[in-house]
N, C-alpha and C positions, 0 to 999 in steps of 0.2 A: 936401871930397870929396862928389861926390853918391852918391846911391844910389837905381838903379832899379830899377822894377816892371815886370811883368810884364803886359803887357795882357789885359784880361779874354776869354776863348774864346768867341767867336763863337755866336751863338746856330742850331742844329742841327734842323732837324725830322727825324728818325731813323725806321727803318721803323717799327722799334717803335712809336714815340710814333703815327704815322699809324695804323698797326693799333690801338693801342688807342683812339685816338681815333677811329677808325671802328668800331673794336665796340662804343666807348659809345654814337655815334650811333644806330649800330641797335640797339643795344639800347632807346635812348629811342622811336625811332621806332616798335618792336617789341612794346614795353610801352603807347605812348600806343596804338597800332591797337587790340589786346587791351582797353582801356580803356576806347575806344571803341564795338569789336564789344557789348563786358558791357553798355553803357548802350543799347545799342539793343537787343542779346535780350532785355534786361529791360524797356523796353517793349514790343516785338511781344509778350512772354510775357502780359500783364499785356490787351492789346489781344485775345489771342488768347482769353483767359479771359472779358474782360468778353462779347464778341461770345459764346461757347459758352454762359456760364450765362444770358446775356441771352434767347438762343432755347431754349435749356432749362425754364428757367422758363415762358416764352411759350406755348410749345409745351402744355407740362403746364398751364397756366393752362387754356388756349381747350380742352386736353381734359375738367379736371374741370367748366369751366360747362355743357361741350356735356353731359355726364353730367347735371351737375345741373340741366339743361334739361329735360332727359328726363325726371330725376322729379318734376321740379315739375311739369311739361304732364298728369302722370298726378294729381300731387294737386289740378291744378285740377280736373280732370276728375271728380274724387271730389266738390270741394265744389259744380260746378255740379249736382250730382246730388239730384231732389230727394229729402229726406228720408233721405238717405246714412247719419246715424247711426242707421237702423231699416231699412236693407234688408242683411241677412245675404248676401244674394245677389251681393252686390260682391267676394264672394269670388273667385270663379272668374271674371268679369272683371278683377282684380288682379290674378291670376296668371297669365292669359297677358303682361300687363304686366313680368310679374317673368323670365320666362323671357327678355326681350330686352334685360333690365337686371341682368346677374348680381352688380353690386356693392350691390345691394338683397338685402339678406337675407329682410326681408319687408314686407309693406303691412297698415298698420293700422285700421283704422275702431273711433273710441272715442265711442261716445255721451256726454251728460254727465254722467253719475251713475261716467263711468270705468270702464264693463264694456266689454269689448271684442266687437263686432258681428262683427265680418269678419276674415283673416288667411289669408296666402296661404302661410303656410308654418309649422309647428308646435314648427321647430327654436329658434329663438330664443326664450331665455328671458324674459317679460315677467314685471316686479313683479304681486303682487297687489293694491297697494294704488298702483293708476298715476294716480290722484287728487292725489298728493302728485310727480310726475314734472316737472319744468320744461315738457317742452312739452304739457303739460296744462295746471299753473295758467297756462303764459304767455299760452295766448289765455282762458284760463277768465276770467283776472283783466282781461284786455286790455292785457296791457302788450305787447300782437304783434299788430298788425292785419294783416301779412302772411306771407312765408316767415319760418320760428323754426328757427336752427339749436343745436341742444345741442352741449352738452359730452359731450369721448366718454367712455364708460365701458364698464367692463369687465364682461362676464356674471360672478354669480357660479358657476352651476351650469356653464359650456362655458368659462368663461377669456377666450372672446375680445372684442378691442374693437371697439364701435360706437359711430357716433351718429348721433341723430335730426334730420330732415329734416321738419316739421309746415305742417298750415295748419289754422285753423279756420274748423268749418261753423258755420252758420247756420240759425235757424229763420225762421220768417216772425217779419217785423219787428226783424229783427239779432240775436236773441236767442240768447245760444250753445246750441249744441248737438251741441258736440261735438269730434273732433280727428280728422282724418286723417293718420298717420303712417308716412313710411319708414323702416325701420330701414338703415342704412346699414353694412356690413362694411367694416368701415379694412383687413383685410386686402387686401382688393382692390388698395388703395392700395396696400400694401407691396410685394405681388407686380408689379404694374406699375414701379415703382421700383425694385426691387430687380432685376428683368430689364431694367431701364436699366444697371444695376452702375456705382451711381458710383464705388467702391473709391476705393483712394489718399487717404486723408482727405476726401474727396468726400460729398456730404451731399443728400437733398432733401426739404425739410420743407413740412406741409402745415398752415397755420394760419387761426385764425380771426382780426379786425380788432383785438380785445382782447391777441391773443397768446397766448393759449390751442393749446397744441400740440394737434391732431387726429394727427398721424404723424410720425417721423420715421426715413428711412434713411441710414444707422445710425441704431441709437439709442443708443449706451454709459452717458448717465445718466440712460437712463429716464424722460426728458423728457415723456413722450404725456400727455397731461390737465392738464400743470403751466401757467403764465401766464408769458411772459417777455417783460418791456415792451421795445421796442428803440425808444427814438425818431427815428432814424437811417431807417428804414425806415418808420414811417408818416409820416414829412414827406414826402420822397419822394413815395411812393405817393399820396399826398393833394393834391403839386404835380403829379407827371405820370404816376399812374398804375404807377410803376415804378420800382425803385431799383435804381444798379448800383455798388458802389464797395465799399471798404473800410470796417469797421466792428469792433466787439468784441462777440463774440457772449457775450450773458449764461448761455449754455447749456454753450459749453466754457472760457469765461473765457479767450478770445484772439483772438488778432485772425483775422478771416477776410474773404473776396473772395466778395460773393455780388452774385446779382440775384435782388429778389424783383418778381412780377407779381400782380396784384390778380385775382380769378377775376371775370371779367364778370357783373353782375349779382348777386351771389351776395359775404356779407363773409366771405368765405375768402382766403386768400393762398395762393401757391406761390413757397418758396425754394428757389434751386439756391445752393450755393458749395462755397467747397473754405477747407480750415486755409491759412494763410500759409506754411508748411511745403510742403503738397503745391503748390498755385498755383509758388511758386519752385523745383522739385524737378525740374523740367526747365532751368531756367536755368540753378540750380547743378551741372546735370551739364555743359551746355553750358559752364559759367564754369571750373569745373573740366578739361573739356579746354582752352580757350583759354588757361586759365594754367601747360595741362603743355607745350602748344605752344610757351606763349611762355618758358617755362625753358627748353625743351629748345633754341629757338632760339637764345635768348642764350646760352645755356650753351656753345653750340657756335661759339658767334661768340667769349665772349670764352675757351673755353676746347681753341683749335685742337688744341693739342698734347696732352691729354690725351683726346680724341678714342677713341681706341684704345682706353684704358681705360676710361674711360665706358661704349663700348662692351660691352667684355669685361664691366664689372660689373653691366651689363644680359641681360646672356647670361646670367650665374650667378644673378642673379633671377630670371628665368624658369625659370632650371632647377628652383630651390628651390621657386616655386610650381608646377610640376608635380610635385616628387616631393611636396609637402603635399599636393596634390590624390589622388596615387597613395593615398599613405599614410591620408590620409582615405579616400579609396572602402575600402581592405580594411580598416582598423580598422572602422571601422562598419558594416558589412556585415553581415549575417545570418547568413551565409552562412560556412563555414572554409574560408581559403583554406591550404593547406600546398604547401612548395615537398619534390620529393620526389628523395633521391639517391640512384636502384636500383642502383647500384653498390657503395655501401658499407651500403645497407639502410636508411638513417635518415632523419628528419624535420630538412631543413636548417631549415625557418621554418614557425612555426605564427601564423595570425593571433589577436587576444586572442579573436575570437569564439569560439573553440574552449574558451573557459572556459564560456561559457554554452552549448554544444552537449554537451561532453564531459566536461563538468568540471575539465579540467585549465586550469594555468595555460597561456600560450605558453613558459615555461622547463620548465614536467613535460613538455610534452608532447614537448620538444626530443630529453629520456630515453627515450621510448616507443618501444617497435619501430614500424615503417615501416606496420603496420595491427595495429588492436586490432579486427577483426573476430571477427564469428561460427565457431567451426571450422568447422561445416558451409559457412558462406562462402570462409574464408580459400583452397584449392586455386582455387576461380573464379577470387577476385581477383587471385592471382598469376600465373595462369595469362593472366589479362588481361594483368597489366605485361608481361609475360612478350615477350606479341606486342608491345605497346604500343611498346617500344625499340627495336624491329627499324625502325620506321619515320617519321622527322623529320616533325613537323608533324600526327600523329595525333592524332584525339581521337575518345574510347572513354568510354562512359555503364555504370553499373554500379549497382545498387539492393541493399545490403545491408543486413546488422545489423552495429552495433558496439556497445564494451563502454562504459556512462557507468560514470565516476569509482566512483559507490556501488551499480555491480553490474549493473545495469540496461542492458535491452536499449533500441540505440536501432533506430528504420529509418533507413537515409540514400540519397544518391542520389547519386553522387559522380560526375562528370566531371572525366577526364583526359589531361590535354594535352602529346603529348610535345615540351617546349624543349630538350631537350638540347643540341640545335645552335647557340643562342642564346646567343650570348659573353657577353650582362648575365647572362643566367638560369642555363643548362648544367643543368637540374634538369626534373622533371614536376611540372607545377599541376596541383593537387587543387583540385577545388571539391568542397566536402561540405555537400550539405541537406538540415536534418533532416525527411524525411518521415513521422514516426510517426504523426503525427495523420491523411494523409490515407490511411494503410495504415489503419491505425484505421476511418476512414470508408468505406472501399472496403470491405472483411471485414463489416465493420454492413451498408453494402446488399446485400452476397451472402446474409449472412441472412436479412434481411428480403423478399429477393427468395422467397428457399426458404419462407419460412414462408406467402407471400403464393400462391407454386404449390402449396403443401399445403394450404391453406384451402379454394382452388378445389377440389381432387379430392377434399377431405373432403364439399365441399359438395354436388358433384353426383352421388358415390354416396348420399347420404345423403337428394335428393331419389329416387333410386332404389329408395333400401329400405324407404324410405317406403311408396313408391307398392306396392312386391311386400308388404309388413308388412297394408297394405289389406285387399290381395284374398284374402290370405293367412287372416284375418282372419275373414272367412265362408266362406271351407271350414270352419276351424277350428271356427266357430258351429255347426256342422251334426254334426260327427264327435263334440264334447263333449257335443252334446243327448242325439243317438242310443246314445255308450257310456255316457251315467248311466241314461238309459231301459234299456238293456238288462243293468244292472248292479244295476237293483233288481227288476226283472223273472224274470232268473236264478235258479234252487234255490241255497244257499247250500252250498257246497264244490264245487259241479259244476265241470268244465270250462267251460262255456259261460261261468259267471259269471268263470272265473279269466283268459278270454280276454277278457271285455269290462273288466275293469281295467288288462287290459296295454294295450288300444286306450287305454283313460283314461288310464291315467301317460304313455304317448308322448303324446296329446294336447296331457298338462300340459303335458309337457318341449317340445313345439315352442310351444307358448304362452307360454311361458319363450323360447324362441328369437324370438319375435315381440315380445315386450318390450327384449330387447340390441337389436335391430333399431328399433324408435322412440325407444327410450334416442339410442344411437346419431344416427341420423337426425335428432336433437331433436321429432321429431312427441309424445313423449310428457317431459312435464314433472313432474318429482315433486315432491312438497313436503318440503323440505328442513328439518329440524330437529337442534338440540343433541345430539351423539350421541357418546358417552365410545369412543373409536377403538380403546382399548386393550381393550374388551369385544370391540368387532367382532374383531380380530385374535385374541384369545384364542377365541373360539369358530370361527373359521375354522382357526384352526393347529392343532386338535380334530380335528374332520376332518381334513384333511392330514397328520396322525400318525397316525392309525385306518388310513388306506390309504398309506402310504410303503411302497417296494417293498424287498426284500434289498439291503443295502448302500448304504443313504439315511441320512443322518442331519440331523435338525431339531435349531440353536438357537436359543433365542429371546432374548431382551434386552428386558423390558419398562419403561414406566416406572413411578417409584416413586409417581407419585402419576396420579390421571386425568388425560388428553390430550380435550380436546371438539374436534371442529370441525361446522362446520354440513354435511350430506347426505343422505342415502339410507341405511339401514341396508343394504337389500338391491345398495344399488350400491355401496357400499364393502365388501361379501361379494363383490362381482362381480373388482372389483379387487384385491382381495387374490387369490383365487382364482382368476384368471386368471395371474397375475406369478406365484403360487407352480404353477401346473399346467404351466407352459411352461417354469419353472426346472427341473420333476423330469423335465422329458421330456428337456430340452437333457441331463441327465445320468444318460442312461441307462444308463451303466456303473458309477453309484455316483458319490458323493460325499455335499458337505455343503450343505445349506440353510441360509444363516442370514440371520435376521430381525430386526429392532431399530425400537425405536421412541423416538422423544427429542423433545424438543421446538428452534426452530430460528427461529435472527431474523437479518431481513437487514433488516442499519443502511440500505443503499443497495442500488439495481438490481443484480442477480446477472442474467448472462445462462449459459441453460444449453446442454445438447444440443436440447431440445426448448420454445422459448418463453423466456420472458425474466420471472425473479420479481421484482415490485413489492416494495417497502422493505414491512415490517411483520411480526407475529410468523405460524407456521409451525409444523405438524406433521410431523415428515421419518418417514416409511416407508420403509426403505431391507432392499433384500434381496440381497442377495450368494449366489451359487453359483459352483462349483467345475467348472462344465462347459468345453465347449470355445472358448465366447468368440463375441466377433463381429469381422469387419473393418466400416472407417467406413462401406464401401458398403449396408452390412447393417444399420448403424446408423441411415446418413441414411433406410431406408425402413422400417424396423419398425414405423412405427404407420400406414402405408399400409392401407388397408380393403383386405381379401384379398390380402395379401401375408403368406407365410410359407416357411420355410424345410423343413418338414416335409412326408414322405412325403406321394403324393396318396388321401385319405381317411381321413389322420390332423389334418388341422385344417382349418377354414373362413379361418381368416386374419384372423378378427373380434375376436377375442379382446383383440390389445394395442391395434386403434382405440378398440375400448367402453373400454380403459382411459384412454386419450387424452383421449376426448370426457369421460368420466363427470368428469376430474381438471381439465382444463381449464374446464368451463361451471361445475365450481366455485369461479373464480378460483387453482387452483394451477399447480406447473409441475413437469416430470418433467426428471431429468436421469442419463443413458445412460452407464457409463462401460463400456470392454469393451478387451480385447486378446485373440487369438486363440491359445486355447491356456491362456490363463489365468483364464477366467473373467467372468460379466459383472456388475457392479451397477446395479442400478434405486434410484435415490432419490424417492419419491413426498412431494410438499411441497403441502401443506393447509393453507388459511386456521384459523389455531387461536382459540378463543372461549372468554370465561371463567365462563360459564354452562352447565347442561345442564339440560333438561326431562326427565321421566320419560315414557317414553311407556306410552301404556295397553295393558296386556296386552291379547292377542284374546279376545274370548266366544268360546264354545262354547256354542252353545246349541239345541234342535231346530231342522230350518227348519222356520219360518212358512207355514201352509195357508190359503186361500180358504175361504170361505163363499159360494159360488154366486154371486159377482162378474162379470159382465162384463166384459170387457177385449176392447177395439181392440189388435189387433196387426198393425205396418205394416212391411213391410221388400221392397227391390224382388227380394233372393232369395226364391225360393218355398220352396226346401229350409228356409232361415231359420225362415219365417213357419208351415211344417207341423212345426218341430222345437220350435218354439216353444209354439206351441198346442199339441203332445204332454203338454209338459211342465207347460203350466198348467193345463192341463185335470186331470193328474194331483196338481197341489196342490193341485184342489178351484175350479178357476175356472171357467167359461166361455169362454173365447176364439174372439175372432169375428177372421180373418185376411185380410188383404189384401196383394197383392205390389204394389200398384200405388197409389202415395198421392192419385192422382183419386179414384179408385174409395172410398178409403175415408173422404175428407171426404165425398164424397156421401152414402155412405151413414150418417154420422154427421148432417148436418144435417138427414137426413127426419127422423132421431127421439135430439136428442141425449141425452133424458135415459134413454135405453135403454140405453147406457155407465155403469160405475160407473171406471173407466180406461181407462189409452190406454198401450202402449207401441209407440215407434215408432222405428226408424231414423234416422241423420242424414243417411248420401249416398245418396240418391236421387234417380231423373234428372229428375223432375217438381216436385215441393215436396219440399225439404229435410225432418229434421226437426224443422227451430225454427221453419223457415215454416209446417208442418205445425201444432205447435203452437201456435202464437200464431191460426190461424184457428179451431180448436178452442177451446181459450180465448177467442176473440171471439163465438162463441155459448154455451158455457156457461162461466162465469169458474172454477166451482170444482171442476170436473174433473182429478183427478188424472194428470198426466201423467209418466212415466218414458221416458227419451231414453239410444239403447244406439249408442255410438260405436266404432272404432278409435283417434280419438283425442282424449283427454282431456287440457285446457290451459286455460291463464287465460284463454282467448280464447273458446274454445269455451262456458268455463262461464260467463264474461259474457253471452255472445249466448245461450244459454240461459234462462239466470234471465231474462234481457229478455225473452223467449216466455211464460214460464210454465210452465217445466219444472223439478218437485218434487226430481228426483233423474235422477243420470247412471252409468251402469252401461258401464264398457269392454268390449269385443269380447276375445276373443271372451266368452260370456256363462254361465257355471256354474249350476244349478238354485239351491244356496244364494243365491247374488247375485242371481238377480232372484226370488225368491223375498222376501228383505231389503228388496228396494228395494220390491218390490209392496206389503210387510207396512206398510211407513214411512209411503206415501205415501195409504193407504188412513186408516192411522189419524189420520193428522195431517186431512184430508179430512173423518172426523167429529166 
């Protein structure tokens, strides 16, 4: 029996097998192109490199020789010069040199002993011992019979690097004598490189034939001054001038793509290159697309059917990195973004920023009502949303305060946006930023603005009262002469004589008023000394309790041990006495005065109502009453010059400036607190000092009489000069008067020594009084001169003593006082 087979099944080429063997094909096909494209962008990459660093270099080469053309044409120019290291004079033709060569720092001329002759410019630091400098010995010694260039170095006294550019001079017969040198600024170089911007691992270095770095940009390891031998690039450069290819840089220890070019003339180099990294960091962007191409191609040839999904899983990548992107921009953001749902009242999303805005986590803040605003804000804001939902697509700005985590006020600026209609969203974005710092800043220049317009109108009434304080000044002269004349004149108990001491005391007291007035004005400067506050205040609150009216009551609070600060006895009696006369009038229905005195340190800047107190220690004066208060508009102008709030001819309005000026020109600072109806506090803050001087009780003593002395008296009021000579005549002087200060040097040089003194005015429309006196004094040296001003200052008593004037007597002028000053300067005289 046989038994048969089955024949073998014919051999099929099936669609399938066709398709996949047509998508291997393309794929092979698909893969060699790609293969191919990589091997030729990697050459053009590499072609496209050498050709940029090639004229890069070039470029930069032919500019630093044409430079250092320029300074050498100037250093020959130096050494054809004869006698160059002994003409100082090369200076100022250097430096018009230098002005048209700004990477020259400066031009040097060094004789041979190493002192330097010439120099155009004073800023660069030179050695003093430039004998021991390389491009000194180098031609000193002659191992440089032409251009010498140094090594760069760094100043020590400016930081920055240079280096030298020399030739040496010559005397007759070769003999040296000397070194003309430019300094050279490498900045220069950087700056011109670096506004190339080679970025991207890009580099261009500036070196000398040895390898010696002069610059590099970048630099990351501080290569400048250091030697890095590359053999690679001076073969090259030695065969044709230029190298361009690949090599390992001993500087970043890898490999790199440069061209260096030799600077003409001159053994310096210029390298351009770039890391192996950056040089291919265009190809592998390019290799990297060609190889997503050619996945995606293949992929799609051999993988038809999956197609869709492919697709589709590229869709959900992209989804993902937009929402990472989304979610990246609001996490990191500055800025709180919160998603808000006014319907149920609450915070659906807080971003984390809101920890560092608010303090809260984003899950506290999830807990939080829908605003943690200010009450006084919270109606706005709602009132905002309020309109906010009425309309899709709104967006509404709103600057409030909210509450931080540990209590604290913030500013914020919130912008919001109503999405409600927005199917992803259905909610209103909040943006919230923190503005406290620029509210902060804004508030600082309002002040500063107001302190800077109160300065001006302190300033310019204060040349004004000045100017009336003057003239004021010599009346005054004239009514004090005439009521002491007529007060020793007088029978003693008459009427007559009890009417000319009432002219005398009003006198004082407006002489008194002419002093608050150059206090004030600053025209009058006092000498300040060590003065225990707590005295002043006790003997001022003396007074003040002797005249308190029915239904006043004084307390005081003093300290336990002395307070000193530096001032004026009589101008800190001004100030007290000014703060408590205003406090008893403000409460002229009764109440309480109360006074305290403490001492007072501010670690850091306090800023007040009035000025801004400096860190250090502090006298506080603080007075509190129980009057009717002030509002802020009352506040902001109280220390305004003639501003008051009282009946007209119950105050001048001077009273809280003179406190102002007196506290301030003493480095202190005031500060205002008031409500209306409740009262107002003055804190008075004094620089405190931990020393005090006694000061010398006053003499009492008879005034001082003449012994038939002559006396010059010069003043251009005539009332002055008849009130004057009344008066010393009756001391027992002679007085010879003149209104006119011509008149009376003339008459002083027909016969100087007919004068035994001189007193004379200071403003006068012809010769002053220091001019006056220093011509007086230029014919006879030892004549006594007394000089009677308005105003007495450091200024005044300098340019004085410069004349020769013994003694200074202020307007207006009391029989005692110049009586004193006559008595001093006569004796001191013999």
């Amino acid at each position: 029996m046989s038994t048969a087979r089955n024949p073998p099944a014919p051999s099929r080429i099936t669609l399938r097998g066709s398709l996949i063997t047509l998508g291997v094909l393309l794929v092979v096909i698909n893969i060699g192109s790609a293969a191919w494209d990589l091997y030729s962008d990697r050459r053009q990459t590499v072609s496209r490199a050498q050709l940029e660093f090639s004229n890069l270099s070039g470029l930069l080469a032919e500019h630093t020789a044409t430079l250092l053309e320029a300074v050498d044409l100037v250093l020959r120019d130096v050494v054809r010069e004869p006698g160059a290291a002994k003409n100082p004079a090369l200076a100022s033709l250097l430096s018009e040199q230098t002005s048209h060569i700004p990477q020259v720092a400066a031009f040097l001329v060094i004789d041979a002993g190493g002192r330097v002759i010439a120099r155009t410019n004073e800023a660069p630091t030179i050695d003093t011992d430039i004998t021991e400098r390389p491009y000194f010995t180098a031609h000193r010694d002659g191992r440089v019979t032409g251009l010498f260039f140094s090594a760069p170095y760094q100043s020590m006294r400016e930081g920055k690097w240079r280096f030298a550019v020399s030739r040496r001079l010559e005397a007759t017969g070769g003999r040296f004598d000397g070194v003309v040198v430019a300094v050279m600024e490498i900045e220069s170089f950087d700056n011109l490189y670096r506004a190339i911007d080679p970025g991207g691992g890009r580099f261009i270095t500036l070196r000398s034939q040895d390898g010696t770095i002069i610059t590099r940009v970048p630099d990351p390891m501080a290569s400048r001054g250091r030697q890095f031998d590359n053999p690679d690039i001076n073969t090259g450069i030695r065969r044709d001038g230029r190298f361009t290819g690949w090599t390992t840089s001993p500087i970043l220890n890898e490999s790199v793509f440069l061209a260096a070019s030799a600077v003409r003339g001159f053994p310096l180099q210029v390298l351009t290159g770039s890391t192996e990294q950056s040089v291919f960091a265009p190809w592998r962007r390019e290799a990297s697309r060609i190889a997503t191409r050619t996945l995606l191609t293949s992929g799609a040839t051999l993988a038809l059917i999956a197609l869709a999904a492919w697709g589709l899983t590229r869709r959900e990548r992209a989804l993902q990195r937009s929402e990472r992107r989304f979610r990246a921009m609001i996490e990191r953001s500055s800025d709180v973004e919160l998603l808000l749902d006014p319907t149920a009242s609450r915070i659906i999303y807080a971003s984390p920023s809101v920890e560092r805005v608010l303090g809260y986590t984003p899950e506290e803040a999830l807990r939080l009502p829908m605003y943690t605003m200010h009450p006084e804000d919270f109606s706005r804001g709602r009132a905002l949303l309020a309109e906010l939902v009425l309309e899709p697509g709104k967006i509404m700005t709103l600057e409030h305060r909210v509450t931080h985590r540990d209590g604290t006020l913030r500013w914020a600026e919130s912008t919001l946006t109503n999405m409600l209609s927005e199917p992803d969203v259905r909610a209103v974005v909040m943006n919230l930023r923190d503005i406290t710092e620029r509210r902060l800043a804004q508030a600082e220049q309002g002040r500063l603005e107001q302190r800077l317009r109160q300065g001006e109108k302190m300033e310019a009434v204060g040349r004004l009262a000045g100017g009336i304080a003057h003239d004021f000044n010599n009346i005054l002269g004239g009514i004090l002469g005439y009521a002491e004349l007529l007060t020793e004149q007088a029978p003693e108990g008459s009427p007559l004589r009890r009417y000319a001491r009432n002219v005398l005391t009003a006198a004082n007291r407006a002489r008194g008023l002419v002093d608050q007035i150059l206090a004030y004005s600053r025209s009058q400067r006092v000498q300040r000394a060590p003065i225990d506050l707590g005295r002043i205040v006790a003997e001022t609150l003396e007074l003040v309790r002797g005249s308190l009216p029915a239904g006043m009551q004084l307390q005081v609070q003093g300290p336990s041990t002395p307070l000193f600060v530096m001032g004026d006895a009589t101008q800190l009696h001004q100030v007290l006495m000014n703060l408590c006369t205003n406090a008893l009038q403000a409460m002229s229905g009764g109440g309480t005065l109360r006074v305290s005195l403490e001492s007072a340190d501010a670690r850091v800047e306090r800023v007040l109502s009035h000025g801004n107190l400096q860190p250090g220690s502090y006298v506080q004066l603080t007075l509190e009453d129980t009057g009717p208060g002030m509002d802020e508009a009352t506040i902001a102008r109280i220390f305004e010059p003639f501003f008051t709030t009282k009946e007209i001819g119950k105050g001048t309005g001077l009273g809280l400036s003179l406190v102002y000026g007196i506290v301030t020109d003493s480095g202190g600072g005031i500060d205002v607190a008031s409500t209306p109806g409740r009262g107002s506090t003055f804190a008075i803050y004094l620089p405190r000092v931990d020393a005090a001087t006694d000061a010398a009780e006053e003499q009492h003593a008879p005034v001082p009489r003449g012994k038939g002395e002559r006396v010059l008296v010069v003043d251009d009021e005539e009332p002055l000069v008849a009130v004057t000579s009344e008066v010393l005549l009756r001391l027992g002087y002679d007085p010879v008067g003149f209104s006119d200060s011509g008149a009376a040097l003339a008459a002083f040089e027909s016969a100087p020594e007919r004068f035994d003194a001189a007193i004379t005015d200071e403003v006068m429309p012809r010769l002053t009084g220091t001019e006056l006196a220093a011509l007086l004094r230029r014919r006879r040296a030892d004549l006594p001169i007394v000089l009677v001003s308005g105003y007495v200052g450091p200024m005044l008593t300098e340019r004085a003593r410069g004349a020769g004037v013994a003694e200074i007597v202020r307007k207006p002028v009391q029989t005692r006082e110049i009586a004193v000053a006559l008595a001093h300067v006569l004796r001191r005289a013999a």
